[in-house]
C-alpha positions in Angstrom: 109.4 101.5 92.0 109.6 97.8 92.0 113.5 97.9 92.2 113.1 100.2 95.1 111.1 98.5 97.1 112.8 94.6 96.4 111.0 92.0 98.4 108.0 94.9 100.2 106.9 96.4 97.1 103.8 93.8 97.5 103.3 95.8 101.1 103.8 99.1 100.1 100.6 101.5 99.5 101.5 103.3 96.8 99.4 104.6 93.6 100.2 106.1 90.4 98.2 108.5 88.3 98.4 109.8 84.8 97.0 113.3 85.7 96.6 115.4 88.3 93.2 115.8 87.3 92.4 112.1 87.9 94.1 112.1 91.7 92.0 115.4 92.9 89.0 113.7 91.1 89.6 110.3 94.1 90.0 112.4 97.1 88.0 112.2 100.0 86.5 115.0 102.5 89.5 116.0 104.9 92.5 114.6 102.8 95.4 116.8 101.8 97.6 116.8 99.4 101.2 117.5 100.3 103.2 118.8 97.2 107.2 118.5 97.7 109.1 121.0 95.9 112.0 122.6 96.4 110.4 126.3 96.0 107.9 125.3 98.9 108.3 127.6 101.7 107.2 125.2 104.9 109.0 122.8 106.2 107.5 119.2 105.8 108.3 118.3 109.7 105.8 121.2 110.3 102.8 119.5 108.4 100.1 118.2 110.3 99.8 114.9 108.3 96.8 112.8 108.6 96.4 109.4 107.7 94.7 109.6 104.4 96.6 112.4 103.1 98.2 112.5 99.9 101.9 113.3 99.2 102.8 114.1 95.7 106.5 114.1 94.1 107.9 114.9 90.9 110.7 113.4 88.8 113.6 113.9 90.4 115.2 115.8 87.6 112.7 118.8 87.3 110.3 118.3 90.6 106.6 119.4 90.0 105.2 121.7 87.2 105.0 125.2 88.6 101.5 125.5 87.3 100.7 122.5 89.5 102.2 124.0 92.8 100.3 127.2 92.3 97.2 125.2 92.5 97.7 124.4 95.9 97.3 126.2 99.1 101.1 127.5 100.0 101.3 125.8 103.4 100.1 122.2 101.2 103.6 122.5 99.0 106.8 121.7 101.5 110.2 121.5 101.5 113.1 120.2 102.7 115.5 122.2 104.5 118.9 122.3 102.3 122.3 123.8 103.4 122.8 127.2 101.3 123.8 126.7 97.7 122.4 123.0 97.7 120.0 121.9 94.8 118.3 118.6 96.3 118.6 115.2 98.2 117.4 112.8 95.5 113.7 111.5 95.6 114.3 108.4 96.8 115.8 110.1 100.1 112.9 112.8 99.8 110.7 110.1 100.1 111.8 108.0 102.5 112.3 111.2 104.9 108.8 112.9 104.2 106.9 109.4 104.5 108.4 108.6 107.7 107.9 111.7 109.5 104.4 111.4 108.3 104.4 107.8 110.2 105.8 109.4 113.1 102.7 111.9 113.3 100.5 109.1 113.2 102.2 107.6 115.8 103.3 104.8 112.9 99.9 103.2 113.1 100.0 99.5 111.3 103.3 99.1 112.6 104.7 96.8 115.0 
């Protein structure tokens, strides 16, 4: 993460947790958490993020454990869409796309 964000890493908001368990455990009434996968059915651009809400990735070789995604309500786990017979953009494009559409929807508040 620190490589990734060079010189705004001390700006960025981002948290790390060693379970699931322990993230679900810190969440507040009326956040969501957004699973990306690439077995979700719904389009991220047709989330209704929030600011609060949670978005969750996996490692970028095997995505999220299944057992995981079932947890969540099926409109909560989103994809990207892919042209046919693609496997994935990597996770640092995932990211980067995801996060700023969720901005966008929150009309990128704390940004000049």
């Amino acid at each position: 993460m620190r490589r990734a964000g060079l010189d705004y890493h001390e700006w960025a908001n981002v948290k790390t947790y060693k379970s699931i368990d322990e993230l679900t455990s810190g969440l507040n009434l009326g956040q969501t958490i957004y699973a990306l996968s690439t077995k979700g059915k719904k389009h991220y651009h047709q989330a209704e993020f929030k600011a609060g809400d949670y978005l969750v990735f996996g490692p970028e070789t095997r995505g999220l454990p299944e057992d995981y995604l079932n947890t969540l309500d099926n409109s909560h786990v989103l994809r990207l869409p892919m042209l046919e017979h693609s496997r994935s953009l990597n996770l640092s494009n995932t990211v980067a796309i995801v996060t700023y559409e969720a901005l966008r929807q929150n009309q990128f508040s704390d940004f000049t």
